[in-house]
Backbone as JSON, one array per atom type, in Angstrom:
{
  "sequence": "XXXXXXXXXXXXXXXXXXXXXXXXXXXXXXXXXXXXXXXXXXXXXXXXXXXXXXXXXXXXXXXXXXXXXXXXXXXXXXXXXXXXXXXXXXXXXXXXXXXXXXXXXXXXXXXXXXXXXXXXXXXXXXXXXXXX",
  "N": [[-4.06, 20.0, 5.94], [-2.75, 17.08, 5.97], [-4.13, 13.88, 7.91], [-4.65, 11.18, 8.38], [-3.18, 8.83, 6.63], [-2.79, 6.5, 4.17], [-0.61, 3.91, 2.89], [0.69, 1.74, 0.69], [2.25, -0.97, -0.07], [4.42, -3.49, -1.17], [6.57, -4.86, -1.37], [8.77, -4.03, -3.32], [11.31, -2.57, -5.04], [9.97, -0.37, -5.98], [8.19, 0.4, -3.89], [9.63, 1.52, -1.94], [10.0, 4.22, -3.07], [7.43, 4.7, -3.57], [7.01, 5.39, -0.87], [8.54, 7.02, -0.3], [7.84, 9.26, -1.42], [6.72, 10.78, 0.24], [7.22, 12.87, 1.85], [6.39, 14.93, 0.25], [4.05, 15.32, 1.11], [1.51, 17.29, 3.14], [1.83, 15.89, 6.08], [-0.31, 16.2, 9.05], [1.52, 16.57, 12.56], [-0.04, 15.03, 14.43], [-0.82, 13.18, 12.95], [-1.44, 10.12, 11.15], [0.27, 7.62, 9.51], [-0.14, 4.56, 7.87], [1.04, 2.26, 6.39], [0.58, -0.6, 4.61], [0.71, -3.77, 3.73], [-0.43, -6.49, 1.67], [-0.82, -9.72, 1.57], [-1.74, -11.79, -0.9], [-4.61, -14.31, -0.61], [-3.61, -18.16, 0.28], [-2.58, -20.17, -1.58], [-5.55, -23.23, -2.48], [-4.87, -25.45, -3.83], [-1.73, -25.69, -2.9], [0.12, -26.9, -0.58], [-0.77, -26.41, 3.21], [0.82, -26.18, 5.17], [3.14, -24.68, 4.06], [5.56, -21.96, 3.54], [5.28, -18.64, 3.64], [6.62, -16.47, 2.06], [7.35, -12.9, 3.07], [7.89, -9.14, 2.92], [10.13, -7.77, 4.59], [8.32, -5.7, 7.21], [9.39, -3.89, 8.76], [11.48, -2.59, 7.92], [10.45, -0.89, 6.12], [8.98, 0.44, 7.72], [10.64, 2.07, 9.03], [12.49, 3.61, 7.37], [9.67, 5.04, 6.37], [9.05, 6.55, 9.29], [10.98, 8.16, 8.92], [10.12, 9.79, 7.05], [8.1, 11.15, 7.27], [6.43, 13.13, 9.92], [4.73, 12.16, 11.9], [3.03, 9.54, 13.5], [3.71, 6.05, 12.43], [2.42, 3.26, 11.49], [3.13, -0.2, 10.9], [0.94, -3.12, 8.86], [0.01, -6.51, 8.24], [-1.57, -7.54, 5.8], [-4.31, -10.32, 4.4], [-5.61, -11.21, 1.77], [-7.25, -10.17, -1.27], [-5.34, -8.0, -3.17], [-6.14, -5.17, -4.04], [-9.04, -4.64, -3.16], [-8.53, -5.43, -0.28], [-6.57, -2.98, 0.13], [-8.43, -1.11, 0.18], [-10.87, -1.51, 1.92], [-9.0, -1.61, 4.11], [-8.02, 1.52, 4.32], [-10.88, 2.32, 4.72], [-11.52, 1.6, 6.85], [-9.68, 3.28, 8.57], [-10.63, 5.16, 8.22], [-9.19, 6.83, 6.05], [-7.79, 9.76, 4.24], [-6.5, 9.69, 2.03], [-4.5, 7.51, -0.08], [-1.72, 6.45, -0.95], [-0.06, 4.66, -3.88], [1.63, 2.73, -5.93], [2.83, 2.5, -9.06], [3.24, -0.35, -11.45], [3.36, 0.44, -14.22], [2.0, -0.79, -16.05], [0.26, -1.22, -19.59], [-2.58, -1.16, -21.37], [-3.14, -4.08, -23.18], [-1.65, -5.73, -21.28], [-2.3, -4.86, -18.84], [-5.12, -5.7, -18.58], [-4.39, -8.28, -18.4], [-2.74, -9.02, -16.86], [-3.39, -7.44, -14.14], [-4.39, -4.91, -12.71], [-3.09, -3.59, -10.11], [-3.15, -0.82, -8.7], [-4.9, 0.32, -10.12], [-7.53, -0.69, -9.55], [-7.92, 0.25, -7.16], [-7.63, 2.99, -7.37], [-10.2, 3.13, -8.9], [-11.96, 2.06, -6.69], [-11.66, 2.93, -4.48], [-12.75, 4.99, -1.22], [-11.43, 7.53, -1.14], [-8.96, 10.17, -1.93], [-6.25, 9.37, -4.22], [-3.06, 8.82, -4.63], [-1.09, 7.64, -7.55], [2.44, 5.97, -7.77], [4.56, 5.9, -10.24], [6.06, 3.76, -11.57]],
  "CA": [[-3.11, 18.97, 6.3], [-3.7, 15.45, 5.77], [-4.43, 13.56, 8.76], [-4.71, 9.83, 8.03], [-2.66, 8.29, 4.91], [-3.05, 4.63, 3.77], [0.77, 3.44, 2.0], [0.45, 0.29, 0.01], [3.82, -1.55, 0.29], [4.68, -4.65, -1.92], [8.33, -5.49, -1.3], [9.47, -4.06, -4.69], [11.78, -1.47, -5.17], [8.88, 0.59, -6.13], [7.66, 0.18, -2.85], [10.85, 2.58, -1.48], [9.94, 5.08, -3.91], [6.36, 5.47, -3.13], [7.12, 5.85, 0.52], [9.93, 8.69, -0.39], [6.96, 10.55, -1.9], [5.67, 10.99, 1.43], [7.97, 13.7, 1.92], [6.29, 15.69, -0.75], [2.32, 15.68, 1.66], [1.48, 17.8, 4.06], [1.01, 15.52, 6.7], [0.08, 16.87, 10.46], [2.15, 15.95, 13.39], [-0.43, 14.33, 15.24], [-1.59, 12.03, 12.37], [-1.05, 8.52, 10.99], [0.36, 6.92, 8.43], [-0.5, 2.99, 7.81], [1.86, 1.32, 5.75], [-0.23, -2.09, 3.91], [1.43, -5.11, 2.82], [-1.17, -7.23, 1.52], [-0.21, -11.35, 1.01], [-2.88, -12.85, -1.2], [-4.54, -16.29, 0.0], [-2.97, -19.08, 0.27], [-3.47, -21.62, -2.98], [-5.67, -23.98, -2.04], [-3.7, -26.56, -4.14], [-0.75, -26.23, -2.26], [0.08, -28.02, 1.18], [-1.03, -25.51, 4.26], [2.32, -25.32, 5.92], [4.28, -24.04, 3.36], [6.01, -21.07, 3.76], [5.1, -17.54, 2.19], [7.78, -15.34, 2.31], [6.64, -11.6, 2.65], [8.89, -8.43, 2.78], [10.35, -7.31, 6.04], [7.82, -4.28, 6.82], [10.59, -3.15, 9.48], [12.46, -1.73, 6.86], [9.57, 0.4, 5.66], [8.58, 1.42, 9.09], [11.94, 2.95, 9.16], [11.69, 4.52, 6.15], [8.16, 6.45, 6.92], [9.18, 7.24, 10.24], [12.36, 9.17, 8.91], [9.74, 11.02, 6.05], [7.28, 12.15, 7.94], [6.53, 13.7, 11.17], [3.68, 11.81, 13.05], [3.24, 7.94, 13.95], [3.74, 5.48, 11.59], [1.97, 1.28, 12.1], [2.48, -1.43, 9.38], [-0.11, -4.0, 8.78], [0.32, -7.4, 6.93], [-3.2, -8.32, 5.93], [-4.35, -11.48, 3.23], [-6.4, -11.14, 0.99], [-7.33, -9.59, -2.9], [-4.63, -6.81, -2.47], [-7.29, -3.94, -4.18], [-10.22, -4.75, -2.09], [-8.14, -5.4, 1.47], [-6.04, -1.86, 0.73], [-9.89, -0.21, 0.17], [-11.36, -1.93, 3.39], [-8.21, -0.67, 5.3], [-8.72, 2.47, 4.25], [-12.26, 3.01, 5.05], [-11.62, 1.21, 8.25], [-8.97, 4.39, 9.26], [-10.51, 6.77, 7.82], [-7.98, 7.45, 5.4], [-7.24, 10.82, 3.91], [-5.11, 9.3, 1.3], [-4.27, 6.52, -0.47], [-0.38, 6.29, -2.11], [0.45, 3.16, -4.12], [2.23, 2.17, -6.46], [2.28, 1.3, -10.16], [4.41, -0.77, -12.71], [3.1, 0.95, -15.65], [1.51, -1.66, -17.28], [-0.86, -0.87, -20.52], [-3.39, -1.74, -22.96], [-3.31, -5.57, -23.07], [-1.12, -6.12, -20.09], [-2.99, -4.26, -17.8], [-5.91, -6.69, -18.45], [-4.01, -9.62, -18.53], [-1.64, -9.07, -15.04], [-4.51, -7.04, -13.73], [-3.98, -3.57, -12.13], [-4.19, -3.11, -8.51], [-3.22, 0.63, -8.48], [-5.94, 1.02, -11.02], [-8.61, -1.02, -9.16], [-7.68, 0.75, -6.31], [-8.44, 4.31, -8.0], [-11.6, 2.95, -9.03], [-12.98, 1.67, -5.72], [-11.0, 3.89, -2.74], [-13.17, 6.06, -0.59], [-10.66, 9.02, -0.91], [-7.93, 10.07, -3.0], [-5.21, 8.38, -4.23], [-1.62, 9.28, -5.28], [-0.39, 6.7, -7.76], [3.63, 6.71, -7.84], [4.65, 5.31, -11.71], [7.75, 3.15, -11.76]],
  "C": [[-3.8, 17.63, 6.42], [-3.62, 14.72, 7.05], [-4.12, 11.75, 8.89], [-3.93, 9.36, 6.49], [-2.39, 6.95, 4.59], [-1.66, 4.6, 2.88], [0.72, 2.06, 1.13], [1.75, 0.36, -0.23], [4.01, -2.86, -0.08], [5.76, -5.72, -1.65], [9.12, -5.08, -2.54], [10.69, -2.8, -3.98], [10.52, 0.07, -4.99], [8.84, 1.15, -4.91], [8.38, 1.41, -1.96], [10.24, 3.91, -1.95], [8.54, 5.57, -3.44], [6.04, 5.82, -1.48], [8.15, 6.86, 0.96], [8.45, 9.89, -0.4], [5.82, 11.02, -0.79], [6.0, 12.41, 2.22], [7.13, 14.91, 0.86], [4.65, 15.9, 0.15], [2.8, 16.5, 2.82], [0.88, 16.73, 5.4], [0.98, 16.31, 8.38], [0.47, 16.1, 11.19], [1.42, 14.82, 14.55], [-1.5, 13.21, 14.28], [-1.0, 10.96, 12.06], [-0.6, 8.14, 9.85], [0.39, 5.08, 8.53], [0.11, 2.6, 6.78], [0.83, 0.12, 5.86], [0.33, -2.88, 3.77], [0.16, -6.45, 2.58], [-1.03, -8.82, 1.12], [-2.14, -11.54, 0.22], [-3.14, -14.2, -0.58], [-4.03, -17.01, -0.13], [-3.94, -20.26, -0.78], [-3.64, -22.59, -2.61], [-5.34, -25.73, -2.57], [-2.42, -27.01, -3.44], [-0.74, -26.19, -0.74], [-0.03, -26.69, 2.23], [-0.02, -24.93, 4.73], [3.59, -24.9, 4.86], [4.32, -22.47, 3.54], [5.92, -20.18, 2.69], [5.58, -16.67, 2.57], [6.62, -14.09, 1.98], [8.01, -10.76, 3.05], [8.75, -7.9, 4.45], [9.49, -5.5, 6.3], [8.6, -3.03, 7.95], [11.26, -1.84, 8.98], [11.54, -0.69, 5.98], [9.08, 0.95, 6.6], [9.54, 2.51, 9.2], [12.2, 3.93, 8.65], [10.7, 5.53, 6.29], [8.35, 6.83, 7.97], [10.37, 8.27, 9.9], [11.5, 10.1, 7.47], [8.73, 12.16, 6.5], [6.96, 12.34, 9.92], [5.23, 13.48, 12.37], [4.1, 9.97, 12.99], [3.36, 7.39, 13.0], [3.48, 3.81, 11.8], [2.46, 0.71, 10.4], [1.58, -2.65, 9.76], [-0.19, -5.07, 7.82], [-1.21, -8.06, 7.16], [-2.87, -9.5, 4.69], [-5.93, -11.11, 2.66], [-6.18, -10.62, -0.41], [-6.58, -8.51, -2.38], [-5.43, -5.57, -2.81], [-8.24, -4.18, -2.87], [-9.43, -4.58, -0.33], [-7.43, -3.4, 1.37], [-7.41, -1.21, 0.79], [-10.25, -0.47, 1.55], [-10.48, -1.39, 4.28], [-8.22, 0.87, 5.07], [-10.05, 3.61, 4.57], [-12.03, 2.8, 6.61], [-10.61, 2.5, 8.9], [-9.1, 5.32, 9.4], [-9.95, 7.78, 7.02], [-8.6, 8.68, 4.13], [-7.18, 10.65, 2.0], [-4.79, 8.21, 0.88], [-2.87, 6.76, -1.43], [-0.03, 4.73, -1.91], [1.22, 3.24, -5.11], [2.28, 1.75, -7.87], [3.39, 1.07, -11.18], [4.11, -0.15, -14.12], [2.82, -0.1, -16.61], [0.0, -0.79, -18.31], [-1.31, -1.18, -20.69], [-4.06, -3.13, -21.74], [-2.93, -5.92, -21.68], [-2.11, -5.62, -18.77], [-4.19, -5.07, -17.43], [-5.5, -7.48, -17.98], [-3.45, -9.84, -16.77], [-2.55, -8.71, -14.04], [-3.94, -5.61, -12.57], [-4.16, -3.42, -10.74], [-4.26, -1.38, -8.22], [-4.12, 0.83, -9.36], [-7.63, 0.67, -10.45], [-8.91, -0.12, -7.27], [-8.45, 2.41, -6.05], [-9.82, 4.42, -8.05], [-12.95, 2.83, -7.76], [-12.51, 2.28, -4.3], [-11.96, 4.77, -2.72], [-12.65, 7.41, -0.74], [-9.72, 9.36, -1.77], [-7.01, 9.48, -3.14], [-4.07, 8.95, -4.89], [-0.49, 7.8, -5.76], [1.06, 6.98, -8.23], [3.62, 5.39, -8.91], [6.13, 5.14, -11.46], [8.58, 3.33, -12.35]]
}
């Protein structure tokens, strides 16, 4: 039974979907799940106080507390969204890593740049990517 599970949480649709599939782990009753939402930095071109909308992580707390059967925190960090979900990860201890991916290919995949793939590459633990 999995113990610790790291969620990476965007605001998409997706985002719903890979926090359904939480329903499908064994997790135990006295473990954690950490819901992510990662904002990238703030562009240092534009003016400080502007406003950066992020997704209400309420509404995914809600969500993971009605899939699985132990605690459930969210966490809105900033930074490179690969690297910060890895660092939160190591920092929990995590189990588990489920994210997320648009199914980009080839070219695109370069170009847009993958985080569920850089994610794979550089996570401490396993990862369960859910395909859009």
């Amino acid at each position: 039974m999995l113990k610790t599970v790291v969620v990476a949480v965007d605001g998409s649709e997706l985002a719903q979907d890979v926090i359904k599939r939480l329903s499908w782990l064994r997790i135990a009753s006295d473990g954690q799940v950490h819901l992510v939402y990662v904002q990238p930095p703030p562009d240092p071109d534009q003016p400080a106080d502007l406003p950066r909308p992020h997704p209400d992580l309420s509404v995914y707390l809600e969500q993971c507390r009605q899939m699985v059967p132990c605690a459930c925190s969210a966490e809105m960090l900033i930074g490179d969204p690969a690297s910060e979900i890895v660092r939160w990860a190591v920092t929990c201890g995590a189990q588990l890593i489920v994210i997320g991916s648009r199914g980009l290919t080839g070219f695109e995949r370069i170009l847009q740049r993958s985080v569920s793939a850089e994610v794979v590459a550089e996570a401490p633990c396993s990862v369960l990517v859910v395909h859009g």
